[in-house]
C-alpha positions in Angstrom: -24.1 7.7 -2.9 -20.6 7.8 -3.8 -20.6 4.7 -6.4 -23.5 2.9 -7.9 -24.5 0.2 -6.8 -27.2 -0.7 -9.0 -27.4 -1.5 -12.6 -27.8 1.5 -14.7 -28.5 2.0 -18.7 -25.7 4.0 -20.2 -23.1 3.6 -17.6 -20.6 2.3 -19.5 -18.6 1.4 -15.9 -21.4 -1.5 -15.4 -20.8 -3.3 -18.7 -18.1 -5.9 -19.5 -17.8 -9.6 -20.2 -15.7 -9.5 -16.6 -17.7 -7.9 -14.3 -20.7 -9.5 -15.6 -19.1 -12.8 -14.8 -18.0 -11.6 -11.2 -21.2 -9.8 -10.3 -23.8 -12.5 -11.0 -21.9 -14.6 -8.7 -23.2 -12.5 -5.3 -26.7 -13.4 -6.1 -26.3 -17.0 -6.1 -28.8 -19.3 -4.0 -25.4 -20.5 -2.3 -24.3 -16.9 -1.1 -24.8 -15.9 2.5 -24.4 -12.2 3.5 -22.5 -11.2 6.9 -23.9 -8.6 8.5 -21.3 -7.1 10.9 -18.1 -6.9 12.1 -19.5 -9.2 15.0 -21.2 -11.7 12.9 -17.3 -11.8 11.1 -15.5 -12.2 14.2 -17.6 -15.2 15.5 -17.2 -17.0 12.2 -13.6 -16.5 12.2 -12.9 -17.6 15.5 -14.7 -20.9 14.9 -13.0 -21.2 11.7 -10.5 -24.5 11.7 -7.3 -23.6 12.0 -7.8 -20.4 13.8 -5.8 -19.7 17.5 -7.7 -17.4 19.8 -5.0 -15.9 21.2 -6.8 -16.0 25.0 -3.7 -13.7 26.8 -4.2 -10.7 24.4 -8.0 -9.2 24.9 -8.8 -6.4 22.3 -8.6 -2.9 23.1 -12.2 -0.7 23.1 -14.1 -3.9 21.7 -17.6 -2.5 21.3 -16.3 0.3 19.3 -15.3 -1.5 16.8 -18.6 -3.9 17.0 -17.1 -6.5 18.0 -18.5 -8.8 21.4 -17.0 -7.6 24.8 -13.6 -10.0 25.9 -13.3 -10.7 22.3 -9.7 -11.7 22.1 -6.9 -11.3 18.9 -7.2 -14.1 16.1 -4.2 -15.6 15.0 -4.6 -17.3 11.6 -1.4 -18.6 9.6 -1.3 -19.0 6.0 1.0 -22.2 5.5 4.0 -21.5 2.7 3.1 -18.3 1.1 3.4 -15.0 3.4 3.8 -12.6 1.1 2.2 -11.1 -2.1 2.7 -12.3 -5.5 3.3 -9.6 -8.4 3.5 -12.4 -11.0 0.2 -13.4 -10.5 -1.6 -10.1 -11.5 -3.5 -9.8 -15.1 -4.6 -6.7 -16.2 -7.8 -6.4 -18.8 -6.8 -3.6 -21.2 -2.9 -4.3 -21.2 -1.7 -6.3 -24.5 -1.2 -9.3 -23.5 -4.1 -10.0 -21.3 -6.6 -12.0 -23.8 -10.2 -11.5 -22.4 -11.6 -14.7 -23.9 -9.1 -16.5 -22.3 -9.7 -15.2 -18.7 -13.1 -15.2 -18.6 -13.2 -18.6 -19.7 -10.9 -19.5 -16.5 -13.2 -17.0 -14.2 -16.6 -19.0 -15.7 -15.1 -22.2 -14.5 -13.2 -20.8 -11.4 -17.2 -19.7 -9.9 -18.8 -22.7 -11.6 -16.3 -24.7 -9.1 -18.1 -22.6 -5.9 -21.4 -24.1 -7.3 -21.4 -26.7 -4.2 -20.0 -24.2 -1.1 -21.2 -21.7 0.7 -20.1 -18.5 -0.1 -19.7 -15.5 2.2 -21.2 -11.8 0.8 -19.2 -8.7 2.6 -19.6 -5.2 2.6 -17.3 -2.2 3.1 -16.2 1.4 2.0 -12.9 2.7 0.9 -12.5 6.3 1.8 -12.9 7.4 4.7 -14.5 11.1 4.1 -17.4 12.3 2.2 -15.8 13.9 -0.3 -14.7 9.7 -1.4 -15.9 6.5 -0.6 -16.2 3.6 -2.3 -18.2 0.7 -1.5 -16.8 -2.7 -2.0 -18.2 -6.2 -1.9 -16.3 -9.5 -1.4 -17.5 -13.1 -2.3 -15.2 -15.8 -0.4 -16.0 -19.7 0.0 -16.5 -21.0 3.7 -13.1 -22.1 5.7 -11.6 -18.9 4.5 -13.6 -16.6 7.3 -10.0 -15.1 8.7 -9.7 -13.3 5.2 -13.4 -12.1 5.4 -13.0 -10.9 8.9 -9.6 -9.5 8.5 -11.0 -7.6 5.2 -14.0 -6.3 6.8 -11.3 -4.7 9.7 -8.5 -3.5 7.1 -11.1 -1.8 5.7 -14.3 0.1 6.9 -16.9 -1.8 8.2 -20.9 -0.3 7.2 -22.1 0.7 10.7 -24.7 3.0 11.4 -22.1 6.5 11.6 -20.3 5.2 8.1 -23.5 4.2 6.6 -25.5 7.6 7.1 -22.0 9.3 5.8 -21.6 6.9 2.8 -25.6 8.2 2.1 -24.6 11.7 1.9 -21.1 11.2 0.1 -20.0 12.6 -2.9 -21.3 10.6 -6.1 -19.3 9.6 -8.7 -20.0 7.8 -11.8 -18.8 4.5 -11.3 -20.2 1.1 -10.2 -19.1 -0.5 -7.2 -16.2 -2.6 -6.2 -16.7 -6.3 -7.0 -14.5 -8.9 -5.5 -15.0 -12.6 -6.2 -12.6 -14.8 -4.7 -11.5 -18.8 -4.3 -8.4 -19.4 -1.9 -8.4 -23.3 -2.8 -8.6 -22.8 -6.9 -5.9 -24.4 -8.8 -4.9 -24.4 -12.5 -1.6 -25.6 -13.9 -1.4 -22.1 -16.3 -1.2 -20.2 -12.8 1.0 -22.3 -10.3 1.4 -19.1 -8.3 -2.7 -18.0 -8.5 -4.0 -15.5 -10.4 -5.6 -12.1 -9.0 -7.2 -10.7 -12.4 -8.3 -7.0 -12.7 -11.0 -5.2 -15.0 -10.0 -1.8 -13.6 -12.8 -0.3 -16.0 -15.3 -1.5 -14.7 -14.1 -1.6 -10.8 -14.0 -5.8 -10.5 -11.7 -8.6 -9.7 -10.8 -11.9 -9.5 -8.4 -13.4 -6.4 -7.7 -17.1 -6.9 -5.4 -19.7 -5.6 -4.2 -17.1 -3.0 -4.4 -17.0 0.6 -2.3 -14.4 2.1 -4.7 -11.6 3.2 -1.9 -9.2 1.5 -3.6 -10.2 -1.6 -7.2 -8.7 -1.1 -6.4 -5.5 1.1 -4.1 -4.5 -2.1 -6.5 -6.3 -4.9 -9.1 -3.7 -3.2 -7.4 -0.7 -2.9 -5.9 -1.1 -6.5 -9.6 -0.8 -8.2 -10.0 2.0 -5.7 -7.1 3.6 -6.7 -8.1 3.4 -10.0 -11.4 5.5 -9.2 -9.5 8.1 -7.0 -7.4 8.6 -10.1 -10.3 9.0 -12.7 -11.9 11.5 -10.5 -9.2 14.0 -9.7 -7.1 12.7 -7.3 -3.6 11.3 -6.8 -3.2 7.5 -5.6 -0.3 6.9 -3.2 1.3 4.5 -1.8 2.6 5.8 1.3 2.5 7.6 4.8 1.2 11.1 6.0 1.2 13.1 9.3 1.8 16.2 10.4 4.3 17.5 12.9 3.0 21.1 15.0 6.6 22.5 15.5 7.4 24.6 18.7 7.1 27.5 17.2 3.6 26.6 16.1 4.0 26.3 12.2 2.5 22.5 10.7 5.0 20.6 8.6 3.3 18.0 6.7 5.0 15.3 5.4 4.4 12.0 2.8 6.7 9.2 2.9 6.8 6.5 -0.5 8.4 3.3 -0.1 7.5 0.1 -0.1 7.2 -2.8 2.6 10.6 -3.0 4.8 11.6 0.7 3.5 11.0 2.2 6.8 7.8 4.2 5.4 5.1 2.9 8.7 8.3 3.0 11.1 8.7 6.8 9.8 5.1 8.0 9.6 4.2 6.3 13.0 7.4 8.1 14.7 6.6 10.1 17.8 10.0 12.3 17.6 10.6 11.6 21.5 7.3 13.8 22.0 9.4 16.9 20.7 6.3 17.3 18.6 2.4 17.3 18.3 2.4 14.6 15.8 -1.1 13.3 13.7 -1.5 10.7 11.3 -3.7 10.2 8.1 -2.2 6.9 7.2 0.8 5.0 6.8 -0.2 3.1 3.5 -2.9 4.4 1.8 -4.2 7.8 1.0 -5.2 10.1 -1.9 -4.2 13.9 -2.4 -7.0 16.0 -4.3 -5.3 17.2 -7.2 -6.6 21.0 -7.2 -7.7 21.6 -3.8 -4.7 20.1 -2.2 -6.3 18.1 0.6 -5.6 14.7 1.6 -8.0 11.6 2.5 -7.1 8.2 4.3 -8.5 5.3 2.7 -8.4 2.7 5.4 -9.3 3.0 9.6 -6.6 0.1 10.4 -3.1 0.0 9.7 -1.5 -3.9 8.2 1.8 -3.7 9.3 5.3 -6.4 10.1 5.5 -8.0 13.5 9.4 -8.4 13.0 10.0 -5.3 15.3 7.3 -6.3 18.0 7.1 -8.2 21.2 4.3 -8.9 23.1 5.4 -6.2 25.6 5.6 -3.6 22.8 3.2 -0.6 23.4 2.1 -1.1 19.3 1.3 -4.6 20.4 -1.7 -3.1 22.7 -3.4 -2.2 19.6 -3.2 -5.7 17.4 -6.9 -7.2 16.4 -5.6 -9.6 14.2 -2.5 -11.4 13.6 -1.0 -13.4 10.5 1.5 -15.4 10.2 3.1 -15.7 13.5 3.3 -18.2 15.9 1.6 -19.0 19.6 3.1 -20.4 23.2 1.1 -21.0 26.3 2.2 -18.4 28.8 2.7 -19.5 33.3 -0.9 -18.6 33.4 -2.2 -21.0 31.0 -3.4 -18.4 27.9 -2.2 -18.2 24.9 0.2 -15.5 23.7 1.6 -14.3 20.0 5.1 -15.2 19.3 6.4 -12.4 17.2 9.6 -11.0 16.1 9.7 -12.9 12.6 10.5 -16.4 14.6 7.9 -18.3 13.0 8.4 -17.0 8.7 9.0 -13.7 7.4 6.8 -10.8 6.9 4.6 -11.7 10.3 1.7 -9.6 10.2 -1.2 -7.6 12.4 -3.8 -5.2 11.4 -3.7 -2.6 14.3 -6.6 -0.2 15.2 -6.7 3.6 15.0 -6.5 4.1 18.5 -2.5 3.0 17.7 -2.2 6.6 16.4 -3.5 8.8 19.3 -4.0 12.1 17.1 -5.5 10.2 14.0 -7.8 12.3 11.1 -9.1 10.6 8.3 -8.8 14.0 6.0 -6.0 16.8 6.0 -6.5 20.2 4.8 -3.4 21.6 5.8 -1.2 21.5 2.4 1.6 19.4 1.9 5.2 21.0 2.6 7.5 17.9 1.6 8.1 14.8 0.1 10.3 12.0 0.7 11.3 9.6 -1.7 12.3 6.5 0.2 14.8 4.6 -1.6 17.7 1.4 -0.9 20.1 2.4 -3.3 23.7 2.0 -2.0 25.1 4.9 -4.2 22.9 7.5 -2.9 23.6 9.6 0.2 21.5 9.7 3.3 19.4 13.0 1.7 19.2 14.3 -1.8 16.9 17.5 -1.7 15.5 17.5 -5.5 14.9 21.6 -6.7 13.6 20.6 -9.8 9.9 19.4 -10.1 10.7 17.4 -13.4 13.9 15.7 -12.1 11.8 15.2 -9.0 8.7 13.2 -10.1 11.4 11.6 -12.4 13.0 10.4 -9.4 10.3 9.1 -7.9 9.2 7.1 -11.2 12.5 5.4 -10.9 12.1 4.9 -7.3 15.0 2.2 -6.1 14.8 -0.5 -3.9 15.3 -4.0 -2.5 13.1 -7.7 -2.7 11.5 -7.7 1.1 9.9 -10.8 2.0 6.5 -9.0 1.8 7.0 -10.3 -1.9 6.3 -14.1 -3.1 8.6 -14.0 -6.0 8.9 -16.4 -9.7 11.6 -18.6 -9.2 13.7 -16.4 -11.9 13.7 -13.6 -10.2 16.9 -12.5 -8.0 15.7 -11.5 -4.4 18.9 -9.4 -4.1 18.9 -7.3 -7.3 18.4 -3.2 -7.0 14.5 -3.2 -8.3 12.3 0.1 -9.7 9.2 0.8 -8.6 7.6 4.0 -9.6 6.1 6.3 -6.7 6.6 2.6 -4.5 3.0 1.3 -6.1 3.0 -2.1 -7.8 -0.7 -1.6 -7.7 -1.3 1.2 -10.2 -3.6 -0.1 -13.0 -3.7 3.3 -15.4 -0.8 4.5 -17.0 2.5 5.7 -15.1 2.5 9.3 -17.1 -0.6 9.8 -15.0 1.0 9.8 -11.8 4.1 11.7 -13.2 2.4 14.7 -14.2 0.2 14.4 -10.9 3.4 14.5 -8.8 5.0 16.8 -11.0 2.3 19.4 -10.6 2.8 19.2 -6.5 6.1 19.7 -6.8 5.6 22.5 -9.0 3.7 24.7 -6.6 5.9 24.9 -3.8 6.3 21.3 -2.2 9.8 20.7 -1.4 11.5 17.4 -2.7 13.5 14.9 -1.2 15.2 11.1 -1.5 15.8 9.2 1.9 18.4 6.3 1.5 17.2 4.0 4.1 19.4 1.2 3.3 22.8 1.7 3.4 25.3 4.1 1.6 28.6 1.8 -0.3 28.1 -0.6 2.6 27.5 1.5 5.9 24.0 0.7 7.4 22.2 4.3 7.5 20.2 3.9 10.9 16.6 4.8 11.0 17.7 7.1 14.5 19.5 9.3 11.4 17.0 9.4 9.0 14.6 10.9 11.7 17.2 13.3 12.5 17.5 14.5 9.1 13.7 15.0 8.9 13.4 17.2 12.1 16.0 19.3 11.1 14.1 19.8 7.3 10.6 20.4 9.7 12.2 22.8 11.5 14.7 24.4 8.6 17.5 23.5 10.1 18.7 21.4 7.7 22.0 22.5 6.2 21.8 22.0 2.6 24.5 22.6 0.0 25.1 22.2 -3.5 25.6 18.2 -4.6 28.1 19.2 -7.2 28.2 18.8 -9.9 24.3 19.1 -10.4 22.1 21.8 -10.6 19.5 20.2 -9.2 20.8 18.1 -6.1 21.7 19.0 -2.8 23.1 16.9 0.3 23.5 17.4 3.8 27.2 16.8 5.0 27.4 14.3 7.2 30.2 12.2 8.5 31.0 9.6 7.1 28.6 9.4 4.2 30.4 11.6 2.2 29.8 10.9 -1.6 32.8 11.3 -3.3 33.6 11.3 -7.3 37.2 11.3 -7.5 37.0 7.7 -6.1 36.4 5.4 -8.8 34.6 2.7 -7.7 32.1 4.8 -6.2 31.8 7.3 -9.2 31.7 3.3 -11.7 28.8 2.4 -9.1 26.7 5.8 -9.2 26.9 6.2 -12.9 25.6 2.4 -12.9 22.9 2.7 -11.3 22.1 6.1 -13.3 21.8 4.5 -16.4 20.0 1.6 -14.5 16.7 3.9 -13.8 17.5 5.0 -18.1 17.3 1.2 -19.0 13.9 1.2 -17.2 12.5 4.5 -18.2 13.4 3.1 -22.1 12.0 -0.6 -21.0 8.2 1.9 -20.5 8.6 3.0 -23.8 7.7 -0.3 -25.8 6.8 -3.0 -22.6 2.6 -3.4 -22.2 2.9 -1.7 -25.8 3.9 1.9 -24.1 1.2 1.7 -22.0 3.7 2.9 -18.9 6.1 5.0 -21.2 6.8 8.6 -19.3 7.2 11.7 -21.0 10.3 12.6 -22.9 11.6 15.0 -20.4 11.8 11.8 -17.7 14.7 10.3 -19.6 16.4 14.1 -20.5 16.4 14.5 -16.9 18.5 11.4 -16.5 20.4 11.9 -19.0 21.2 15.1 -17.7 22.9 14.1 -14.4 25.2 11.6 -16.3 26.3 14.5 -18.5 27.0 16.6 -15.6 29.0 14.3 -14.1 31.1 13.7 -17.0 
């Protein structure tokens, strides 16, 4: 088996005051297991508050498990559609006082004492070489999440459980998830999702946007990938078969609304055999080189969708959008964003038609995808250090995937290393991980896919750009004055020193990603602070533009 699932003397992974708390409460008298996907789907749809959306059937129903004419579940969430960063406590970090939080956890699952509670299974990995299995705990009335979990991730059926048997063991304990929607406490007006990644356990309370648990999940199992030789991304991967019969694979990092799904789930206008691992979450085997997907579904916006859309063929769930009555008396999804931001549906596989779960083929490039108005379209990065430097100051915008504290500006110009807000080990980790691909021969590159000084870069150019890089066409030259940069010349998004504003703005932003690599140094008590060279490399640029 891949994780342990039962209790073990010695294992040190099994053993805290948190997981202890969160564990115990699965085996309550209260606690009802759900079998399958089908057993999911049925409590969902006769959950209050849920629309069966009667004019869009599921696609390939009993492959999934789930009961033929089954139809899409809409389920909205009220206020809150988006995730909330605040909320997260991390055991381990400074100021995160254990006594304190699993006082509040005590008391948040003595509160369950009188409900019936819902027991889930799943694994997280989809390969044998790692999956994780994870187990949720969610009151009744809040059977959407459950179901929509058990989909995001992969459900236990007969194929996954004989592979999950003859997996790759590693020496941790399984993923524990306890969970209370409807919890309130006046320290946590926002909720509170609390992690002991140790010991592979959690805690999502007050919270109801489904965002919450597919990341609270894949953070712990993150943190496993990462113990155990991997590296943890946050991102897309597919491969392109060129004409000329050479693979160019490609990952994309960037957060929601950065253009990382809309780039990974690109067809090229069918110039090129294209397959998909994922578009959010994957891990890269650190020696070996090969890549795994850890989820069969994809969670992605509805902004860009009708009902019409060919993606829209492939919803099983939707989230935060709204419903109409169509001329033929069913019920339809009203998409496009018209209801609240960040509209949501979990998609099947099948949306991908050449879909793996595992690549072997090594990875040729990687794009950084960034919102940073003084950077060009593409910056190809020739030095590994500058490069995983880069991408630990990755820049970008608030998107209204986010459920922000009141003091926080929505507009400002925000860093977020390697795009993961879900990393729960320290951030030299990844940097050395990424530093170490880039060092044996995988090429480099930023993707502004905002705007450049106030002209909209469209997403028909950035595809552009990375055709001509798969098929090395792309016309590179020297970015002077670095060493290390080079740009593509295109009109119109020249960038151009001798004009001051835009020089004031570039070097601004420059010492921006500085301010934050020197913020790592003493914030969580260093726990995030990068290697030296990380802020030399910064400093470098600055230097050679002066």
């Amino acid at each position: 088996m891949a994780t342990v699932g039962h209790y073990q003397d010695g294992l040190e992974g099994l053993r805290s005051r948190i997981r202890a708390t969160v564990e115990t409460a699965f085996y309550g008298n209260n606690v009802m297991p759900v079998a399958s996907v089908r057993d999911a789907y049925l409590l969902a749809k006769n959950s209050p508050g849920t629309v069966e959306l009667t004019g869009m059937p599921m696609c390939e129903t009993e492959s999934f498990g789930l009961p033929q004419g089954a139809n899409v579940l809409l389920f909205n969430d009220g206020a809150v559609v988006g995730r909330c960063a605040a909320a997260r406590k991390i055991i381990g970090e400074p100021d995160v006082d254990v006594d304190e939080y699993a006082f509040k956890l005590r008391e948040a699952i003595y509160g369950t004492r009188y409900r019936k509670l819902y027991h889930v299974e799943a694994v997280v990995g989809l390969d044998p070489d790692f999956m994780v299995k994870a187990h949720l705990l969610i009151p009744e009335g809040h059977e959407n999440i459950l179901y929509n979990w058990l989909l995001n991730f992969q459900h236990l059926n007969g194929e996954y459980s004989n592979m999950y048997g003859d997996s790759k063991a590693y020496p941790e304990g399984d993923i524990f998830i306890f969970s209370d929607p409807d919890w309130r406490h006046p320290d946590h007006p926002l909720g509170l999702s609390l992690f002991d990644p140790s010991h592979n356990c959690a805690a999502i309370l007050g919270m109801r946007y489904f965002g919450e648990f597919k990341k609270g999940t894949l953070t712990l199992a993150w943190g496993i990938a990462t113990r155990n030789g991997f590296i943890s991304c946050h991102g897309g991967l597919k491969r392109l078969r060129l004409p000329n019969g050479e693979d160019f694979v490609m990952a994309v990092f960037g957060l929601s609304g950065s253009g990382k799904s809309t780039i990974t789930h690109a067809k090229h206008g069918g110039k090129y055999e294209v397959t998909i691992l994922h578009d959010d979450a994957f891990i890269i085997r650190c020696d070996k080189k090969y890549s795994i997907a850890l989820e069969p579904t994809y969670f992605d916006k509805t902004q860009d969708y009708t009902m019409n859309s060919e993606a829209s063929k492939y919803i099983l769930t939707l989230q935060n959008n709204g419903a109409a009555r169509g001329s033929d008396g069913k019920l339809y999804a009203v998409m496009e964003d018209v209801r609240n931001g960040n509209g949501r549906a979990i998609r099947s596989r099948l949306w991908s038609p050449n879909r793996v779960d595992r690549m072997d083929d090594p990875i040729k490039a990687i794009f950084w995808l960034m919102r940073d108005p003084t950077l060009p379209p593409v910056i190809k990065v020739t030095d590994p250090a500058l490069g995983s430097t880069l991408g630990a100051t990755l820049a970008t915008k608030r998107t209204t995937a986010e459920r922000l504290s009141p003091e926080i500006d929505p507009y400002a110009l925000v860093f977020e290393p390697y795009a993961n807000p879900f990393r729960v080990y320290p951030l030299s980790i990844d940097y050395l991980g990424f530093k170490e691909l880039l060092s044996d021969g995988i090429d480099c590159f930023i993707l502004n896919t905002g705007d450049f000084m106030g002209k909209k870069i469209g997403p028909d150019l950035t595809l552009k750009i990375i055709e001509d890089i798969a098929e090395d066409e792309a016309k590179f030259v020297s970015w002077k004055p670095f060493k290390d940069l080079q740009i593509i010349a295109i009109d119109g998004f020249s960038p151009d020193f001798d004009e001051k504003s835009y020089r004031k703005h570039f070097v601004e932003r420059m010492e921006d990603r500085i301010k934050f690599v020197r913020e790592k140094e003493t914030k969580k008590g260093g726990f995030d602070k990068l290697p030296s060279e990380a802020m030399e490399k910064l400093q470098e640029i600055i230097v050679e533009l002066k």
